[in-house]
C-alpha positions as protocol buffer text, in pm:
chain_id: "A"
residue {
  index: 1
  type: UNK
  ca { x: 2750 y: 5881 z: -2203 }
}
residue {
  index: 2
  type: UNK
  ca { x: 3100 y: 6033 z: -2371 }
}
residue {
  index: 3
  type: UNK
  ca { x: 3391 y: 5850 z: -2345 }
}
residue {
  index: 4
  type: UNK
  ca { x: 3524 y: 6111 z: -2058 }
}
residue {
  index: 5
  type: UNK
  ca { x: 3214 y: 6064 z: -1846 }
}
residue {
  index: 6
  type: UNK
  ca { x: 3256 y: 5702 z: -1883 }
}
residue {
  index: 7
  type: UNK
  ca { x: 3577 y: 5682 z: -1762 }
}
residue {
  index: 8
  type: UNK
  ca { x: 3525 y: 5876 z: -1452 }
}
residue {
  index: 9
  type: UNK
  ca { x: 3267 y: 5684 z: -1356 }
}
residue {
  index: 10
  type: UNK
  ca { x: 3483 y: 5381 z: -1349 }
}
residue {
  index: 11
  type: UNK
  ca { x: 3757 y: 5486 z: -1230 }
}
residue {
  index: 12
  type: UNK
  ca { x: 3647 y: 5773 z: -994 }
}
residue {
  index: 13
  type: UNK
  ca { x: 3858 y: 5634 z: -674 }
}
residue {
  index: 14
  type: UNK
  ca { x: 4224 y: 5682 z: -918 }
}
residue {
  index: 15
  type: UNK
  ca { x: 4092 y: 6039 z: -997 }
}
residue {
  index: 16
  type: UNK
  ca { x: 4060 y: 6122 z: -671 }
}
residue {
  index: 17
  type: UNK
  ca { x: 4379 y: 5992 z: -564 }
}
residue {
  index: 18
  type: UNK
  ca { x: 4551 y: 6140 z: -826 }
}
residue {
  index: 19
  type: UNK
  ca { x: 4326 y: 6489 z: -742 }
}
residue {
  index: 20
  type: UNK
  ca { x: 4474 y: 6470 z: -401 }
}
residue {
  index: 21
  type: UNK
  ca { x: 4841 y: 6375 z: -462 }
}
residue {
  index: 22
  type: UNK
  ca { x: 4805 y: 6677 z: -730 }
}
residue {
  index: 23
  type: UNK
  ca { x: 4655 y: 6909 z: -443 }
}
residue {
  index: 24
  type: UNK
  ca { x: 4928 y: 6781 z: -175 }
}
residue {
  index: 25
  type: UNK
  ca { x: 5203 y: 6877 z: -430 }
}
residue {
  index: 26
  type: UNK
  ca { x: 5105 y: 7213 z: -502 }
}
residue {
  index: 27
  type: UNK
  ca { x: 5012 y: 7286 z: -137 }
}
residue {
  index: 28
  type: UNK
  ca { x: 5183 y: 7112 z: 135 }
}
residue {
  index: 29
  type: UNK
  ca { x: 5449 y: 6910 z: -22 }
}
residue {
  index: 30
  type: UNK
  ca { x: 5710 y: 6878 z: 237 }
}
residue {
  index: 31
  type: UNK
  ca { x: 5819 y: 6573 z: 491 }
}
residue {
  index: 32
  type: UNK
  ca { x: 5617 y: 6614 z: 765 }
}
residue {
  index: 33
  type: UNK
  ca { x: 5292 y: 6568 z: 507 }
}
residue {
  index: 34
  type: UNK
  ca { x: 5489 y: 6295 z: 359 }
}
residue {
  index: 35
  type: UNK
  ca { x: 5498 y: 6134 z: 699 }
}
residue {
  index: 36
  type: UNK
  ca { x: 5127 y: 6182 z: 811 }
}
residue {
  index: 37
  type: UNK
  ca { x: 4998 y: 6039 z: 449 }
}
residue {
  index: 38
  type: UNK
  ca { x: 5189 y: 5700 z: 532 }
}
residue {
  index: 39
  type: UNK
  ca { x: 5015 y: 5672 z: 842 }
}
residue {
  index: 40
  type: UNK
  ca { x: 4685 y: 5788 z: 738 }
}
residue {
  index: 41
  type: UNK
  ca { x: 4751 y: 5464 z: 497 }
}
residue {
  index: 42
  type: UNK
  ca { x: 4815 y: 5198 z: 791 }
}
residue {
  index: 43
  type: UNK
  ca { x: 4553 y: 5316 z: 968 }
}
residue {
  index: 44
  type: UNK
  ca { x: 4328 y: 5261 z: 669 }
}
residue {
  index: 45
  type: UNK
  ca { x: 4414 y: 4926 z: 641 }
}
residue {
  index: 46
  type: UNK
  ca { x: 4455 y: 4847 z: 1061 }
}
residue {
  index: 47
  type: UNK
  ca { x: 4114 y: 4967 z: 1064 }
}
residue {
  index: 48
  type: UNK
  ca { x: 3974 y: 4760 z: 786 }
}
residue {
  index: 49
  type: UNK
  ca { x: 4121 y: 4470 z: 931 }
}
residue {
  index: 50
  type: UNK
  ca { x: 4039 y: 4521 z: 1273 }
}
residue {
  index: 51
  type: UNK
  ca { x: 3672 y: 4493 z: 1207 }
}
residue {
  index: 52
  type: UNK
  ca { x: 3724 y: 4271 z: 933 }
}
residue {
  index: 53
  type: UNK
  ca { x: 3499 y: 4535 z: 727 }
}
residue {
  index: 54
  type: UNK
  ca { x: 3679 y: 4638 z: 359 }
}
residue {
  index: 55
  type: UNK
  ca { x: 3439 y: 4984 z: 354 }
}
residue {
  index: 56
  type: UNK
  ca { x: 3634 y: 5068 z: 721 }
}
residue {
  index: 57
  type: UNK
  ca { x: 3895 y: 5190 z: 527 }
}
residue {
  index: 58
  type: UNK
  ca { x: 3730 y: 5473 z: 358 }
}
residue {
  index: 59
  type: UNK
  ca { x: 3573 y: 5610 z: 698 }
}
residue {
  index: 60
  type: UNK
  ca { x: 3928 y: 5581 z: 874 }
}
residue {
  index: 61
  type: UNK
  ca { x: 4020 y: 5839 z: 572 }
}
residue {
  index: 62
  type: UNK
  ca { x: 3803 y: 6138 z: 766 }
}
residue {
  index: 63
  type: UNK
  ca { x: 3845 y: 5938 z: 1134 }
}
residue {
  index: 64
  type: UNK
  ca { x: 4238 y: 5962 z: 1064 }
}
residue {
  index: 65
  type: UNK
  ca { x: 4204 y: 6316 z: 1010 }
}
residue {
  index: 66
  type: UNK
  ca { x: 4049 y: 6421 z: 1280 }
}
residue {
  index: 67
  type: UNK
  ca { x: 4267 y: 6261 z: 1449 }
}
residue {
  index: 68
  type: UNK
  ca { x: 4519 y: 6416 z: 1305 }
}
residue {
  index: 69
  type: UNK
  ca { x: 4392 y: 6768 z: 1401 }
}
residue {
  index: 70
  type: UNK
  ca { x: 4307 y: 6651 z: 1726 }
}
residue {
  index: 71
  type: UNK
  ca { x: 4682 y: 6585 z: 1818 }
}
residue {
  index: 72
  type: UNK
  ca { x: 4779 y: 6883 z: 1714 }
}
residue {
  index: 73
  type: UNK
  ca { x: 4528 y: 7076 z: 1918 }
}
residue {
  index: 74
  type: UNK
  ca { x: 4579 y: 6921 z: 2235 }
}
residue {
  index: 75
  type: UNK
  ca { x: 4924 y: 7012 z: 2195 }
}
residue {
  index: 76
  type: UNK
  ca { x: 5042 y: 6628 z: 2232 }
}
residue {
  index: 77
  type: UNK
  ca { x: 5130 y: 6603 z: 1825 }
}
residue {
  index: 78
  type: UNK
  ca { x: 5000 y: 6386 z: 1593 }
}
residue {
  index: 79
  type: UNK
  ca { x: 5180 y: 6124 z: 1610 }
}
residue {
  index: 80
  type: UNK
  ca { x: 5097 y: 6023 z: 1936 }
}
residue {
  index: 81
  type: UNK
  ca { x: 4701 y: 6005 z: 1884 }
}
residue {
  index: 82
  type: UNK
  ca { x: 4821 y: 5806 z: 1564 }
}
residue {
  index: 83
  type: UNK
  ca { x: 5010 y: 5588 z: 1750 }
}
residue {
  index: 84
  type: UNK
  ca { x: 4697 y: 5568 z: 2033 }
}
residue {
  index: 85
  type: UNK
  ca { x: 4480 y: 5519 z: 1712 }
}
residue {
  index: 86
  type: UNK
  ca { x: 4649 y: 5227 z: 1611 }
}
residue {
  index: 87
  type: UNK
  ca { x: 4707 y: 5062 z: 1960 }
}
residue {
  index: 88
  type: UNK
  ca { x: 4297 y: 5127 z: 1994 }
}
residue {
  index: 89
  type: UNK
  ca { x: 4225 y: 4906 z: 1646 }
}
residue {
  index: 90
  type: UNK
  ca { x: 4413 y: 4651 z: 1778 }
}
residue {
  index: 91
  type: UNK
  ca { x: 4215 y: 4598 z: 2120 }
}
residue {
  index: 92
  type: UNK
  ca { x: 3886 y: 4640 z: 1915 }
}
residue {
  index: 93
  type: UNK
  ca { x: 4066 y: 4353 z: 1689 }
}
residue {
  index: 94
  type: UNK
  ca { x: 4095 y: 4123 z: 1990 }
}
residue {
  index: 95
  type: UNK
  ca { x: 3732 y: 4225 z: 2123 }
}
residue {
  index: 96
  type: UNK
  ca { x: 3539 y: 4190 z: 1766 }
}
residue {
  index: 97
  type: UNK
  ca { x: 3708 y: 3876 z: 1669 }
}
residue {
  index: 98
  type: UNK
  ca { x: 3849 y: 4045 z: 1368 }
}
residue {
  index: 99
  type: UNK
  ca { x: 4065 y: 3738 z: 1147 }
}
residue {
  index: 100
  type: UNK
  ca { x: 4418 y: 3695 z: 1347 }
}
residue {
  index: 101
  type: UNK
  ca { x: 4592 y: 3666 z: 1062 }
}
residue {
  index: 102
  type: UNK
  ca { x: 4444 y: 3973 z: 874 }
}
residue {
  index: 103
  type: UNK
  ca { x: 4496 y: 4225 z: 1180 }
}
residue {
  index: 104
  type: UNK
  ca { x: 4903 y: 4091 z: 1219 }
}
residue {
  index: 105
  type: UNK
  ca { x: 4968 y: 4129 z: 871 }
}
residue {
  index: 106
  type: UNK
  ca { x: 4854 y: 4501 z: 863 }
}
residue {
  index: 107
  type: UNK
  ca { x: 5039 y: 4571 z: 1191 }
}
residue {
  index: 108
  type: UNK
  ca { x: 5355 y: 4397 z: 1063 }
}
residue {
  index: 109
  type: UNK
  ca { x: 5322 y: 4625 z: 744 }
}
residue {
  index: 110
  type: UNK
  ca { x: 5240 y: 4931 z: 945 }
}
residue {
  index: 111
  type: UNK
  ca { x: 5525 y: 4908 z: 1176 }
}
residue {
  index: 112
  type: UNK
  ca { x: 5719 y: 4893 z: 881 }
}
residue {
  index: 113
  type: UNK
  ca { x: 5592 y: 5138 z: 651 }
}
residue {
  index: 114
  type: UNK
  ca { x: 5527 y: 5428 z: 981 }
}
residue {
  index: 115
  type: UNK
  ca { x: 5841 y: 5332 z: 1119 }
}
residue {
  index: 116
  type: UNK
  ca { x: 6067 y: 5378 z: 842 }
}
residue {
  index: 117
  type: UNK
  ca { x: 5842 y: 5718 z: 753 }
}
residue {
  index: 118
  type: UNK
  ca { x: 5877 y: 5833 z: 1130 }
}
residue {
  index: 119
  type: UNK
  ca { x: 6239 y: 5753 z: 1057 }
}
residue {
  index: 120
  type: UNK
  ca { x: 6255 y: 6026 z: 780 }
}
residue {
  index: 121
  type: UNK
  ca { x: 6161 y: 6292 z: 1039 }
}
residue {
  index: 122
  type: UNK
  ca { x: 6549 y: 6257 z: 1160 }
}
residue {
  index: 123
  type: UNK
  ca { x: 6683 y: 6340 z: 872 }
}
residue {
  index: 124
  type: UNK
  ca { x: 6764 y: 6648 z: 737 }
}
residue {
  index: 125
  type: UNK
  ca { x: 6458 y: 6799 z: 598 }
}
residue {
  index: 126
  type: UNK
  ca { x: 6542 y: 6733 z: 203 }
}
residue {
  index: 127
  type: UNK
  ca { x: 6704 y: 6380 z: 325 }
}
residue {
  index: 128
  type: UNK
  ca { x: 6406 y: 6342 z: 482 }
}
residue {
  index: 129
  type: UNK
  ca { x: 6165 y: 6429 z: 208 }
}
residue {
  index: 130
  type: UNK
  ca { x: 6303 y: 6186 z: -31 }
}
residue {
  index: 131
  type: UNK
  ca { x: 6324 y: 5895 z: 264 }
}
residue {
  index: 132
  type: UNK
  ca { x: 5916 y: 5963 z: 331 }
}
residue {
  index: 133
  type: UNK
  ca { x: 5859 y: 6028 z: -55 }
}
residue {
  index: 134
  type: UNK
  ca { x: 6005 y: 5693 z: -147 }
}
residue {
  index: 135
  type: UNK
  ca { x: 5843 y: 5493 z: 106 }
}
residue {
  index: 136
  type: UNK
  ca { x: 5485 y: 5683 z: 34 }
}
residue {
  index: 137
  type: UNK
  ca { x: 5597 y: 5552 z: -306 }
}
residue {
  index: 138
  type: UNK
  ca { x: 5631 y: 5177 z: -209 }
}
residue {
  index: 139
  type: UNK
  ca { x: 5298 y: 5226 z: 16 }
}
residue {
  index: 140
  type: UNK
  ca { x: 5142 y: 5210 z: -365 }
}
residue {
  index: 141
  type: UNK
  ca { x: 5334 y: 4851 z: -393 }
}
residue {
  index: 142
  type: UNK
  ca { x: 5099 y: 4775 z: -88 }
}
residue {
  index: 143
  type: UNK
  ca { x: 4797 y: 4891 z: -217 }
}
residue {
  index: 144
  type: UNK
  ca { x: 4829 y: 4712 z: -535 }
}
residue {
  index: 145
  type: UNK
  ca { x: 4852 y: 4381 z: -376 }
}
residue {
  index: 146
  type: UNK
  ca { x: 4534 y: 4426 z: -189 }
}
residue {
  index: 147
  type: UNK
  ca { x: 4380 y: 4554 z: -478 }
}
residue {
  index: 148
  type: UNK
  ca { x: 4453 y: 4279 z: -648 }
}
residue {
  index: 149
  type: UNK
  ca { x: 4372 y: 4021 z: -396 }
}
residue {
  index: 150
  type: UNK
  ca { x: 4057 y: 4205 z: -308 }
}
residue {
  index: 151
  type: UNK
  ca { x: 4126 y: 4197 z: 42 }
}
residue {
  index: 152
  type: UNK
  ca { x: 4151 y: 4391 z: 342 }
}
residue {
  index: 153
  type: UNK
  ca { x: 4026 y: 4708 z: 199 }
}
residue {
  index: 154
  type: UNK
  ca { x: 3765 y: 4770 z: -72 }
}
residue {
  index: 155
  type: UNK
  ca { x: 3948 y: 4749 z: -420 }
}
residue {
  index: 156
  type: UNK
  ca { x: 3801 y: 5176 z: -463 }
}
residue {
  index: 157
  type: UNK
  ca { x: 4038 y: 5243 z: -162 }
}
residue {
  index: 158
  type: UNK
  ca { x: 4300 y: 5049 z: -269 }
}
residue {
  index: 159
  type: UNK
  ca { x: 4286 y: 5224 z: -601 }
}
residue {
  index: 160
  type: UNK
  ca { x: 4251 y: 5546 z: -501 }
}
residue {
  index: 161
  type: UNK
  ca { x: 4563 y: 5517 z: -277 }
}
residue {
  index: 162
  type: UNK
  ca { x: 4742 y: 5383 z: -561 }
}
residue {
  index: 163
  type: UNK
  ca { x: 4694 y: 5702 z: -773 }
}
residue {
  index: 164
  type: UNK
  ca { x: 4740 y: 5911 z: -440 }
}
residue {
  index: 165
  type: UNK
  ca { x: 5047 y: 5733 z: -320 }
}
residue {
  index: 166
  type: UNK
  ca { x: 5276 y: 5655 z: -628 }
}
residue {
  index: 167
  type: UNK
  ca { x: 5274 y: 6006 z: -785 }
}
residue {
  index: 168
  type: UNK
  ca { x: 5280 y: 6191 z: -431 }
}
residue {
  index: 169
  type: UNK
  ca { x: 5584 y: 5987 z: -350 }
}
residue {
  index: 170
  type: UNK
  ca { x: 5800 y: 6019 z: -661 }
}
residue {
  index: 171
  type: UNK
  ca { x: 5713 y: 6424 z: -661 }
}
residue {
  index: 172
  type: UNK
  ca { x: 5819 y: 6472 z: -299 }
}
residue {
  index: 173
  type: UNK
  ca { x: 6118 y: 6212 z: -430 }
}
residue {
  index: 174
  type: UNK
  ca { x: 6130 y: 6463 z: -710 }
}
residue {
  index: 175
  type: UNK
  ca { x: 6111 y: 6796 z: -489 }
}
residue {
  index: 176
  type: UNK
  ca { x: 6342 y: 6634 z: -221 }
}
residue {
  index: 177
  type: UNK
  ca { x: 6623 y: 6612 z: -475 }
}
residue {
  index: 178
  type: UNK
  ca { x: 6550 y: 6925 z: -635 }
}
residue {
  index: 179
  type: UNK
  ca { x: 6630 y: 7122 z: -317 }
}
């Protein structure tokens, strides 16, 4: 196996991360994005803790979406399916079992995190770039924590969204400030 090859096998979920951020910055780099990634994130992590089931995370990437697309269809938005999503993983919390402590910590950090990027939708749009890009940007902070503690979320999710959310913050920081 080359030395390339043997890399990417290792470290496959931080290529993809950094694939996507990459992607997200040539594409659709503006607040609104900025805003949705954060939340995709929290529901990653409410849903891994909600069934107290680390792999969760990487099927609420796809679930989030449709989501996602499914607000926006029905003409309601996004963020209130999000919001519905996340009020949902918290009754299956309470039904399942899931760990107390586990499910509060994730809300307390998702309040925080998809408040203060919700927040960024007041501003004005470049204000508002930089406010979601650096708090996508801190997300990472989050990620490394439970990548190091191995909990929560499987450490390939944790890395992945590493590599997705530190450079896709600091280049919507970047683009924010460029504007």
């Amino acid at each position: 196996m080359n030395p390339t090859s043997s890399w990417l096998s290792r470290r496959w979920p931080a290529a993809a991360g950094l694939a996507a951020a990459v992607a997200v910055l040539l594409t659709v780099a503006d607040r609104e994005t900025a805003v949705t990634c954060v939340w995709a994130a929290v529901l990653c992590y409410l849903a891994a803790a909600a069934l107290d089931r680390p792999w969760v995370a990487w099927a609420a990437v796809p679930g989030g979406s449709v989501v996602i697309v499914a607000g926006e269809i029905a003409g309601v938005g996004r963020w209130v399916l999000l919001g519905a999503a996340a009020a949902a993983l918290l009754v299956v919390a309470v039904v399942v079992g899931a760990p107390r402590r586990q499910v509060l910590t994730q809300l307390a950090g998702g309040i925080v995190y998809a408040g203060l990027a919700l927040g960024a939708l007041a501003l004005d749009p470049d204000a508002g770039l930089v406010v979601a890009g650096l708090v996508l940007a801190a997300h990472a902070a989050w990620d490394a924590v439970h990548h190091h503690r191995r909990a929560v979320v499987s450490r390939s999710l944790a890395e992945a969204c590493m590599a997705l959310d530190l450079p896709l913050g600091l280049g919507l920081v970047v683009l924010g400030l460029a504007a």
